[in-house]
C-alpha positions in Angstrom: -19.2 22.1 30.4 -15.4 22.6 30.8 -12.8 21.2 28.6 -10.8 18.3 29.7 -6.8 17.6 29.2 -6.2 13.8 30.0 -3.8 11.6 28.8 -5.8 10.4 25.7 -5.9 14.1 24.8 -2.1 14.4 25.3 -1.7 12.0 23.1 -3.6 13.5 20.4 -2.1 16.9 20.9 1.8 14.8 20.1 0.8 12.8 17.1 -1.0 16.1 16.1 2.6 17.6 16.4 4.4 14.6 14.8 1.7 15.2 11.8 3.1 19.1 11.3 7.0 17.9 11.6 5.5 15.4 9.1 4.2 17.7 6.6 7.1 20.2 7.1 9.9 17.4 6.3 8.2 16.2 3.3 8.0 20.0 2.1 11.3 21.1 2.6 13.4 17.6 1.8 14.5 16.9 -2.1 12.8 14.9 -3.5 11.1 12.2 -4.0 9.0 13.0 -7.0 6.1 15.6 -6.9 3.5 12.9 -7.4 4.8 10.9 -4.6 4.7 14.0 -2.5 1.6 15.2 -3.3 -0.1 11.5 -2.4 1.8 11.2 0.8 0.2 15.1 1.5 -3.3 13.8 1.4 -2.9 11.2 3.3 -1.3 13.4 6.2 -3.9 16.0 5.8 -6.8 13.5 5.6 -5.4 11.4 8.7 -4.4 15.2 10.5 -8.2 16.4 10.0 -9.0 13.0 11.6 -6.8 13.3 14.6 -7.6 16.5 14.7 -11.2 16.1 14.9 -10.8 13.1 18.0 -8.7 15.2 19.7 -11.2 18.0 20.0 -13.9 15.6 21.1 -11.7 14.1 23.2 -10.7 17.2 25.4 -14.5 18.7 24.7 -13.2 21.1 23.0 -15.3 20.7 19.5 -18.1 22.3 22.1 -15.9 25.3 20.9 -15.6 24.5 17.3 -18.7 22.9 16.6 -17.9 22.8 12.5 -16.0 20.1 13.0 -18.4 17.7 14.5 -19.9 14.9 12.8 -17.2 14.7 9.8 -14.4 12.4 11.6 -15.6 9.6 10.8 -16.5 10.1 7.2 -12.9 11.7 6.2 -11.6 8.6 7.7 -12.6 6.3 5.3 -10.6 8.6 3.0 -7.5 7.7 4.6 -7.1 4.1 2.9 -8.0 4.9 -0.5 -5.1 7.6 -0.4 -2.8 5.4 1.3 -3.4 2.8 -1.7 -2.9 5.3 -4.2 0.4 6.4 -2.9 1.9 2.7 -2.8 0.7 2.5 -6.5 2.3 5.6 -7.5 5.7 5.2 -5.3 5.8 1.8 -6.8 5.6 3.7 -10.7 1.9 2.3 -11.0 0.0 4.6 -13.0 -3.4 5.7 -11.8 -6.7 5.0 -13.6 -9.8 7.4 -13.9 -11.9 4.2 -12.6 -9.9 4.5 -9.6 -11.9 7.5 -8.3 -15.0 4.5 -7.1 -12.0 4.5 -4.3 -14.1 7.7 -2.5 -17.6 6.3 -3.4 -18.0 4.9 0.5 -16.7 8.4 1.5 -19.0 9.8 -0.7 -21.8 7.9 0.6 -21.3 7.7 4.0 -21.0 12.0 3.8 -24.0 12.0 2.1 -25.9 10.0 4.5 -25.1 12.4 7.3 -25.8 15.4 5.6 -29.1 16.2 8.2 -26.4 16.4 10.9 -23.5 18.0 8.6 -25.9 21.2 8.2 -27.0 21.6 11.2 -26.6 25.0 12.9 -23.4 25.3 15.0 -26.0 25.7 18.3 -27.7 22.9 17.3 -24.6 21.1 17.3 -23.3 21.8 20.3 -26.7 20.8 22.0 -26.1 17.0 20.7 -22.6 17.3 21.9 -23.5 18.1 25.3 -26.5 15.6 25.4 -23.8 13.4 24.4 -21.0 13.9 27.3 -23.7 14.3 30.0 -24.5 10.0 28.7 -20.6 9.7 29.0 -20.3 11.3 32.2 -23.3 8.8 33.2 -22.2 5.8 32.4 -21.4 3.3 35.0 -18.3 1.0 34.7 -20.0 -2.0 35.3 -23.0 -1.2 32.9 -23.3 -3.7 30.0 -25.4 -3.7 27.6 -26.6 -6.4 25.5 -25.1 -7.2 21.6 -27.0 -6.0 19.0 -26.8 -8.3 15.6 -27.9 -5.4 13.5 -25.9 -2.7 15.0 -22.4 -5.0 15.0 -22.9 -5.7 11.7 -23.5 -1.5 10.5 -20.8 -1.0 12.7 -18.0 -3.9 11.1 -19.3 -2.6 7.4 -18.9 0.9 7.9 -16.2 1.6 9.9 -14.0 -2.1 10.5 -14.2 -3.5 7.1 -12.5 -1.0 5.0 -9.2 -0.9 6.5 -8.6 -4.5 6.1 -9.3 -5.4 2.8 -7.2 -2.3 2.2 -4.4 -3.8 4.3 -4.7 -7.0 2.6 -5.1 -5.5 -1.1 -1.9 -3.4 -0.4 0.5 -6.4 1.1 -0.7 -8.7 -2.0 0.2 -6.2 -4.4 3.3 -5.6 -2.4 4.1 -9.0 -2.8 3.6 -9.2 -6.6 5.7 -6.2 -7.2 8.8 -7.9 -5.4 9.6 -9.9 -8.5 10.0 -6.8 -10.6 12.3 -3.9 -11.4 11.5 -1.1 -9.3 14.7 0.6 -9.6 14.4 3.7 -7.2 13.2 1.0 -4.1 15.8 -1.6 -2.9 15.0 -5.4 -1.1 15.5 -3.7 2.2 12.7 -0.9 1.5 10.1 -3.4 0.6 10.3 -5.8 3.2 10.1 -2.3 5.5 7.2 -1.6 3.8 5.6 -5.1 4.2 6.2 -4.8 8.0 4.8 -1.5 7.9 1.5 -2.9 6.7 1.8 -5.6 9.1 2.4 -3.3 11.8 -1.1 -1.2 10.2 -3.1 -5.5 10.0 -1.6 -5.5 14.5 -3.0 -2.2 15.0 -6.3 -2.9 13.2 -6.6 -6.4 15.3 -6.5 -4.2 18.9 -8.9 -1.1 17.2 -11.3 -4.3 16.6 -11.1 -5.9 20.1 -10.6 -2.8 22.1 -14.7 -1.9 19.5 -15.7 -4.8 21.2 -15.6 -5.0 24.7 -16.4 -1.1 24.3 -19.3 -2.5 22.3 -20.5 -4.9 24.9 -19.2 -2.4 28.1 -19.3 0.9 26.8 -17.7 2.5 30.0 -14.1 1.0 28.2 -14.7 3.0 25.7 -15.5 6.1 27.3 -13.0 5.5 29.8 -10.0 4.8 27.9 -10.6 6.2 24.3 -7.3 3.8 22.7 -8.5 5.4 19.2 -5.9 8.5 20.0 -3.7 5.7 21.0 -4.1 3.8 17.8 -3.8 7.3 15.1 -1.1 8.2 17.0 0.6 4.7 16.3 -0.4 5.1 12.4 1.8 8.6 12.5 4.5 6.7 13.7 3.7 3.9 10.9 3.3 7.0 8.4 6.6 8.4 9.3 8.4 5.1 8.7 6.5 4.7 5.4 7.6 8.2 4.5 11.3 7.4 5.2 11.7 3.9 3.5 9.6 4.1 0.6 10.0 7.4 -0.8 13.9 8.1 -0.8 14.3 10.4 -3.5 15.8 8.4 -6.7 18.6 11.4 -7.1 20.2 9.5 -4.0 20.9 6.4 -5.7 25.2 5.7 -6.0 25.2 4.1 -9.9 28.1 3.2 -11.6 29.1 5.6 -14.0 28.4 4.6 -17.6 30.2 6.1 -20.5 28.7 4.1 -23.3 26.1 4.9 -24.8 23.0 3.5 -24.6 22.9 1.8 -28.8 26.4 0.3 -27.7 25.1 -1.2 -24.2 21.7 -2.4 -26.2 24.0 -4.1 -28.6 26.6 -5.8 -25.8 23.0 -6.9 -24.3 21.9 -8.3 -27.7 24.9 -10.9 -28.0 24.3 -12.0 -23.9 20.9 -12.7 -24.6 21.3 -14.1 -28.3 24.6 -15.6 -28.4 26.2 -16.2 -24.7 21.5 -17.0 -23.8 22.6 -15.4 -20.0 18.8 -16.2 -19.6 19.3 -19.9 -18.8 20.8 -18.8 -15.9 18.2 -19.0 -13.4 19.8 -16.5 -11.0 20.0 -14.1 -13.2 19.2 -10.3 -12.4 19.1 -6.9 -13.4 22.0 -6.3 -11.0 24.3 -9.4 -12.2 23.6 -8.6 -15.7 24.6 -5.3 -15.1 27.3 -6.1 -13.6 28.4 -8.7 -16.7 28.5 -4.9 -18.9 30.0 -3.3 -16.1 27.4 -0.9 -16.4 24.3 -0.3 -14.0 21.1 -1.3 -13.3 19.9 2.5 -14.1 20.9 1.7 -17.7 20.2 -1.9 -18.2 16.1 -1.3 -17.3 16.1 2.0 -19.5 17.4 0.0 -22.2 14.7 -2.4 -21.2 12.2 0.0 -21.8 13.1 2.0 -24.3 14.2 -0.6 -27.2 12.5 -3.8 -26.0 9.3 -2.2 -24.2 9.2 -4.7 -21.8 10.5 -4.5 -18.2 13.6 -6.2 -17.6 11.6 -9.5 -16.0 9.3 -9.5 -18.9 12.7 -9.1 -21.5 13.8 -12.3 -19.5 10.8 -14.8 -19.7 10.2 -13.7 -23.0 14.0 -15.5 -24.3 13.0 -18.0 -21.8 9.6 -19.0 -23.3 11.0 -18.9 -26.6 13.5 -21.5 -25.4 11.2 -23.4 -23.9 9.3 -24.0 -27.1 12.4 -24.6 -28.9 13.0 -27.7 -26.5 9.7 -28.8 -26.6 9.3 -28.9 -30.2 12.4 -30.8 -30.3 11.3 -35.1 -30.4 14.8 -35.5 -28.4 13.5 -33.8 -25.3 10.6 -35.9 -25.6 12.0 -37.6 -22.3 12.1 -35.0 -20.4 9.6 -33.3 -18.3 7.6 -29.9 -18.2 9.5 -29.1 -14.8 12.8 -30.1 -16.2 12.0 -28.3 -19.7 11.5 -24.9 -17.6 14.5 -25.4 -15.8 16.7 -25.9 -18.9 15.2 -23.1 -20.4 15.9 -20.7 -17.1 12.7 -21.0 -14.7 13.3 -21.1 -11.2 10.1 -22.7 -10.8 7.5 -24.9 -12.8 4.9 -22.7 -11.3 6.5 -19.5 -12.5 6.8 -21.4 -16.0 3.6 -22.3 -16.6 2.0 -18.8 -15.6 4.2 -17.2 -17.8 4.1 -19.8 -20.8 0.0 -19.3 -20.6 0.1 -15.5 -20.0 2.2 -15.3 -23.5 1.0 -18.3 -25.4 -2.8 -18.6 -24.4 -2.3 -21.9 -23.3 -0.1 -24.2 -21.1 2.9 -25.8 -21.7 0.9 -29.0 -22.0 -1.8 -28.3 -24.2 1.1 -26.6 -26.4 2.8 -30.1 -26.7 -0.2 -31.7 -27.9 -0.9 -28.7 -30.2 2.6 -29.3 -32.3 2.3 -33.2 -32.2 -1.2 -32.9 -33.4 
């Protein structure tokens, strides 16, 4: 049985080529930080050994490297996991030991093809060939009819994961927009959200191209899209690459000659004395820019004498406002909505998960604690 070079396999030959420019770029380029590099390498050599892997069955050529057959599929549910991990860590997210149940499907699914895993390399290339010579077969118009069972194996195992992935990533995404991420800007996170919903477009047309191969398995055999579709997550990858891991050594601060006991006592007297929290616009950026110092300084400062991050430092003068001007029978008129928006809150919604996060209980139910 003789290799075959079509377009498909083309395809797979580029991205495979992409991958190695890939690799080589995040090598050789300064930063960003070793743990952000070493994530974004497993991803790129978990999603290479994948392409790799369709690419050779795609041209026939695993017949010639039959040690590779049988394992695509269970490296790529490896992919996601990784791909998580590296958004946490890019994002300063530490990583938890609990986090390695991430590779129990991987785990499972490996061990569950273990009889075909350790087969001999002959042996292998027997099913293969068995396997092209039903390909080869196949007429176009052949349908065949839709199997409850199998659909449903098939949507666990392979469909499901990357979607709640997707969906895990762009809801953590959008918590994290509210805090101080100083080495990512606006710009880079909104990239990264399109990424993700470039990754949810490409996972839509995976799932329908799976279905009409499911139901006419000639479309599948015919025009195998899943070199297509990896080849689309390299280019996804590479744009991930570029906008969410620029090295923080890049960043143009303002210089800051002070040091950092005078800047923590200039921040003291806005907070205390000047209470720059009631401004409901306020930022790191504008309150850095009220020191004429930088946002580099002002969420160190943050972190070192306050140990809170800088959104945390804000709410916390804020909810302590709050209670002052609820505990105070004049504001009795007012409402909860307007007391969070004397005390600073944008929002009554953002008040009131913030007030119960740090109190243990409402706004309301803390009014009818102190006028019990």
């Amino acid at each position: 049985m003789n290799a075959i070079l079509d377009f498909y396999g083309i395809i797979g030959i580029l991205a495979i080529g992409q991958l190695l420019i890939l690799i080589l770029f995040l090598v050789f380029r300064e930063g960003p930080q070793w743990q952000i590099k070493i994530a974004f390498l497993l991803i790129l050599g978990v999603i290479g050994f994948v392409l790799i892997h369709d690419t050779l069955v795609q041209t026939r050529l695993i017949l010639y490297f039959p040690q590779f057959a049988f394992h695509g599929e269970s490296f790529a549910l490896l992919i996601w996991p990784f791909i998580f991990f590296y958004i946490k860590i890019a994002f300063g997210k530490k990583l938890h030991w609990i986090e390695i149940l991430h590779l129990v499907p991987f785990l499972l699914y490996q061990y569950s093809r273990m009889d075909l895993i350790f087969l001999l390399n002959v042996e292998k290339q027997q099913i293969l060939e068995t396997y092209y010579m039903e390909l080869d077969q196949l007429n176009a118009n052949s349908i065949r009819k839709l199997s409850i069972s199998a659909f449903t194996k098939d949507f666990v195992y392979y469909r499901l994961q990357p979607i709640v992935y997707i969906s895990w990533i762009l809801i953590f995404i959008k918590k994290m927009k509210g805090k101080d991420i100083i080495s990512k800007s606006k710009v880079n996170i909104r990239w990264i959200q399109l990424i993700f919903y470039g990754y949810l477009g490409i996972w839509l047309a995976r799932y329908l191209h799976y279905l009409g191969g499911f139901i006419y398995p000639a479309l599948n055999a015919n025009h195998p899209f899943q070199m297509v579709f990896l080849a689309l997550q390299v280019v996804l990858l590479s744009l991930l690459l570029l906008k969410s891991a620029a090295p923080p050594d890049k960043i143009i601060y303002k210089k800051e000659n002070r040091s950092l006991e005078t800047l923590h006592g200039e921040m003291l007297r806005l907070f205390y004395q000047d209470k720059i929290f009631l401004d409901s616009e306020l930022s790191i950026k504008k309150l850095a820019d009220r020191l004429n110092s930088n946002s580099k300084y002002i969420s160190l400062i943050s972190n070192e004498y306050f140990h809170k991050s800088f959104s945390e430092l804000v709410n916390g003068f804020r909810i302590e406002e709050a209670k002052k001007l609820l505990k105070d029978s004049s504001n009795r008129q007012y409402t909860i909505e307007a007391i969070a928006q004397k005390a600073g809150f944008k929002s009554v919604a953002t008040f009131n998960r913030v007030f119960k996060k740090t109190e243990k209980m409402t706004p309301s139910q803390y009014l009818r604690f102190i006028n019990s």
